[in-house]
C-alpha positions in Angstrom: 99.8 109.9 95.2 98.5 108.4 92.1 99.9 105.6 90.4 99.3 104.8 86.6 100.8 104.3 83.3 102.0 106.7 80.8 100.4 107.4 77.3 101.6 106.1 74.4 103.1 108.8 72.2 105.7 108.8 69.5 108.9 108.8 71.5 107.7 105.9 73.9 105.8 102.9 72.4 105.6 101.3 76.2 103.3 102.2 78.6 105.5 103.0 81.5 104.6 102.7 85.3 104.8 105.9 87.7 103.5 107.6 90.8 103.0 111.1 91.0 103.3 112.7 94.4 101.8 116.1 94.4 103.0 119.5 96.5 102.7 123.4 96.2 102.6 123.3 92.3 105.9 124.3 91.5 108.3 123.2 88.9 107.3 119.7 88.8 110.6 117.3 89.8 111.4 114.0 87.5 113.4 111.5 89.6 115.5 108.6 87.5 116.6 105.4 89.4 119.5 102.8 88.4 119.9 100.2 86.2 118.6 97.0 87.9 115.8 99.4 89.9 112.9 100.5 90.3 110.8 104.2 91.2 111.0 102.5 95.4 115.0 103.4 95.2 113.5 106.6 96.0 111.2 106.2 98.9 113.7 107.0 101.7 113.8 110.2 99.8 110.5 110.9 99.2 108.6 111.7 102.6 112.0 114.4 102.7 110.3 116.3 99.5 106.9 116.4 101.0 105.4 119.6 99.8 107.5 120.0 96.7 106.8 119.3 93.4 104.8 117.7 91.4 107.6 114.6 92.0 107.2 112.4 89.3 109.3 108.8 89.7 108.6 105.9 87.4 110.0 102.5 86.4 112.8 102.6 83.8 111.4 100.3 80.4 112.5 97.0 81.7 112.8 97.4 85.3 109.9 97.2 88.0 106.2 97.2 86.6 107.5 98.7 83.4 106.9 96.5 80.0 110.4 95.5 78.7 111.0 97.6 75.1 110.5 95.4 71.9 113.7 95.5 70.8 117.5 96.7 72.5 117.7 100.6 72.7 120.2 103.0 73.7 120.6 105.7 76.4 118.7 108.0 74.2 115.3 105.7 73.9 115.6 106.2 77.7 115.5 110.1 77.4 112.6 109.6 74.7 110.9 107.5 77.4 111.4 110.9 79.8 110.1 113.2 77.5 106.9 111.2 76.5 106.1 110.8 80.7 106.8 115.0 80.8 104.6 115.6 77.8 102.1 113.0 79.5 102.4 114.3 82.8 101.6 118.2 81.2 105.3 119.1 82.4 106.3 121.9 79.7 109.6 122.6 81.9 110.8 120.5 84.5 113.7 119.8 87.1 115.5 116.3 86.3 117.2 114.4 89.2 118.9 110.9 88.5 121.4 108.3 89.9 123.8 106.5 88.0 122.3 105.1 84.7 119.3 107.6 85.7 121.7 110.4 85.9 123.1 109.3 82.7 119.2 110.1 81.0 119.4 113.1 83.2 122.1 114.5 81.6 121.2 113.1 77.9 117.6 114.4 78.0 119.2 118.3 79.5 121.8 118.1 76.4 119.1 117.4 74.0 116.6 119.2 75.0 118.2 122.6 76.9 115.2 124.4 77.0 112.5 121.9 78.6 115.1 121.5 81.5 115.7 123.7 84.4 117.8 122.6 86.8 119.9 118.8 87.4 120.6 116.8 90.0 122.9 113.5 89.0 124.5 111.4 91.5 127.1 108.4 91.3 127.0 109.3 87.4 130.0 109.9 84.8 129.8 110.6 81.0 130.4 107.0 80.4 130.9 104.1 83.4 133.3 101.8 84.4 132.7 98.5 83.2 132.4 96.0 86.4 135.3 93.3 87.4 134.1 91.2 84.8 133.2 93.4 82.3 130.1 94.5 80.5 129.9 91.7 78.2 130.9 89.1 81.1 128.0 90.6 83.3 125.0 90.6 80.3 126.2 86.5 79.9 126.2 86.1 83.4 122.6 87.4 83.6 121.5 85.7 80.8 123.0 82.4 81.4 122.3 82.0 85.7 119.8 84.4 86.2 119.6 87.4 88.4 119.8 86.0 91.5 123.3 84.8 91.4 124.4 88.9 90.7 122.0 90.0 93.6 124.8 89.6 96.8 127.9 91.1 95.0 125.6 94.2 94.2 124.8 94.7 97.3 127.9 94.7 98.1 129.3 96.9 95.6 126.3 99.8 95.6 126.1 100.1 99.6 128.9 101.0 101.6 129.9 98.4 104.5 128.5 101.2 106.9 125.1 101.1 105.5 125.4 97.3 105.6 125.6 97.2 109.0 122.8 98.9 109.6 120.4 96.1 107.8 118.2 99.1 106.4 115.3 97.3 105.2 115.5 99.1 101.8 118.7 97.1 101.2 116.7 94.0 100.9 113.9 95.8 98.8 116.7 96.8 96.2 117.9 93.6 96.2 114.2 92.0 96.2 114.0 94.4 92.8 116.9 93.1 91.3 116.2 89.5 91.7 112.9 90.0 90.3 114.2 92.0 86.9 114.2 90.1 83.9 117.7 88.8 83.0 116.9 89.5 79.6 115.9 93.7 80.3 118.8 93.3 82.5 121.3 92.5 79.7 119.6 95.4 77.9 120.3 97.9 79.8 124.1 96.4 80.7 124.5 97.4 77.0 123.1 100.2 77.3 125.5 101.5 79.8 128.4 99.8 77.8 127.9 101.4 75.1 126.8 104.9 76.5 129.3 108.2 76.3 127.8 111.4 77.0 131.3 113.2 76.6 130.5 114.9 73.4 127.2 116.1 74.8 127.9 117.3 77.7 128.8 121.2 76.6 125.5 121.1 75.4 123.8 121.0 78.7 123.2 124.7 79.8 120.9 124.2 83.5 122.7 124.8 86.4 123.7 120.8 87.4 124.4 119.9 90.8 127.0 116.4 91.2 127.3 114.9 94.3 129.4 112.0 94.8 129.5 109.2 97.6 133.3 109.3 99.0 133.1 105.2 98.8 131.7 104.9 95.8 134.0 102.1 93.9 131.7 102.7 90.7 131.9 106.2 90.1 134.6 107.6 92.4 134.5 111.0 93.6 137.5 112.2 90.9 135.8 110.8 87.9 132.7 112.9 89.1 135.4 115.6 89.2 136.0 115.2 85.9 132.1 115.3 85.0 131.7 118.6 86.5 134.8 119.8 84.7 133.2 118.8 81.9 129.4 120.7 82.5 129.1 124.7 81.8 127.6 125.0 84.7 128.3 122.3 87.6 129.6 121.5 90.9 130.5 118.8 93.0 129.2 117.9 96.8 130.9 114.4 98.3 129.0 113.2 100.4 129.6 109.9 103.1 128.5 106.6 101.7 128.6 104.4 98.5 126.9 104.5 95.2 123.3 105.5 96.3 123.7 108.6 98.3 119.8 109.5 98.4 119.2 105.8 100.0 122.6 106.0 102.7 122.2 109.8 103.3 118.6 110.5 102.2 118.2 113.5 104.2 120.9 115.2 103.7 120.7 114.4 100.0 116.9 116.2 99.7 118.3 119.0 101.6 120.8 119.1 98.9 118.7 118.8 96.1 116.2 121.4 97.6 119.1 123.8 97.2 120.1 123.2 93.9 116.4 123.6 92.8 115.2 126.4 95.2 112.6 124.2 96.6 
């Protein structure tokens, strides 16, 4: 596995940080993490992919070892970001696999560009999200004003079923490790970036065969309103699976297995 950043190109002005894990040179495999993240959401997932790939996971602009952006973007600086690391990467064509916010880019960079994408995996996503109890605006103040910290417990709480908290995974203190560590500022960033985000009018445009799966105690992105996201695709389907809002961490097994089906891995 290598580790380094991406080039510089037109579309992506940061340098953005990745790891590349290699496998039987097929159609390399772009995995998206969360807002508030980082590319180690997906290492419960990754040993489970051994042998596949390229799989190509990277830091979000703003989260992990990525450099914040110069200035507040939108969903679709995030799918420029994806593009530049494909191009980068030499990926001409590629399979796309993304959770939540990174499902969200999933689905914007398979709209807008049809014919680089294959085949999609999006998970605890929606064409636009559900603003949190105290709303979008309340939660980029919050951030801003206390720091992350203060957010960390309650997202715990909401991301991971009580289940999976039982089990005192250690990943569930890496995430939340990640989260304190985000800058409050790249976190309010992205908060409006997923405020302001609706995918609805693009979402006809997206011709790869996408695969939904939805955790059946997911309070953010309820099974029914990924219903209504694969209603809404030309060429979906759902899977629920048992857990919260970050099925490949809660079910990571059964998740690959999953996604090695939809993209004939």
């Amino acid at each position: 596995m290598t580790t380094h950043p991406a080039t510089p190109s037109p579309s992506a002005t940061t340098a953005l940080h990745r790891q590349r894990q290699e496998g039987s040179g097929g159609m390399p495999l772009i995995l998206v993490h969360p807002i508030g993240a980082s590319l180690q959401f997906w290492d419960p997932l990754m040993p489970h992919l051994a042998g596949y790939g390229p799989v190509l996971r990277y830091d979000l602009r703003g989260h992990g070892q990525s450099p914040a952006a110069q200035e507040e973007g939108d969903i679709d600086a995030f799918a420029d970001d994806l593009l530049a690391l494909a191009d980068a990467e030499g990926f001409e064509r590629f399979d796309v696999c993304g959770v939540s916010l990174g499902g969200m880019v999933a689905l914007a960079v398979a709209a807008r560009s049809p014919h680089r994408v294959n085949r999609v995996v999006v998970s605890s996503s929606a064409a636009s999200v559900a603003p949190p109890p105290n709303g979008w605006n309340g939660r980029r103040e919050a951030a801003l004003k206390d720091g992350m910290a203060p957010l960390a417990e309650p997202m715990v709480q909401r991301m991971f079923s009580e289940a999976f908290r039982q089990t005192a995974h250690p990943i569930i203190g890496t995430m939340k490790t990640v989260f304190e560590n985000m800058s409050p500022t790249s976190y309010a960033n992205a908060v409006s970036i997923l405020r302001d985000a609706d995918l609805g009018p693009r979402l006809a445009q997206v011709q790869a065969p996408t695969l939904v799966i939805a955790g059946e105690q997911d309070p953010l992105c309820p099974p029914a309103k990924q219903q209504a996201l694969v209603d809404a695709l030309p060429h979906s389907r759902l899977v629920v699976m048992d857990g919260g809002h970050f099925p490949p961490i809660e079910q990571a097994e059964a998740f690959a297995r999953l996604v090695r089906e939809q993209l004939d891995l």
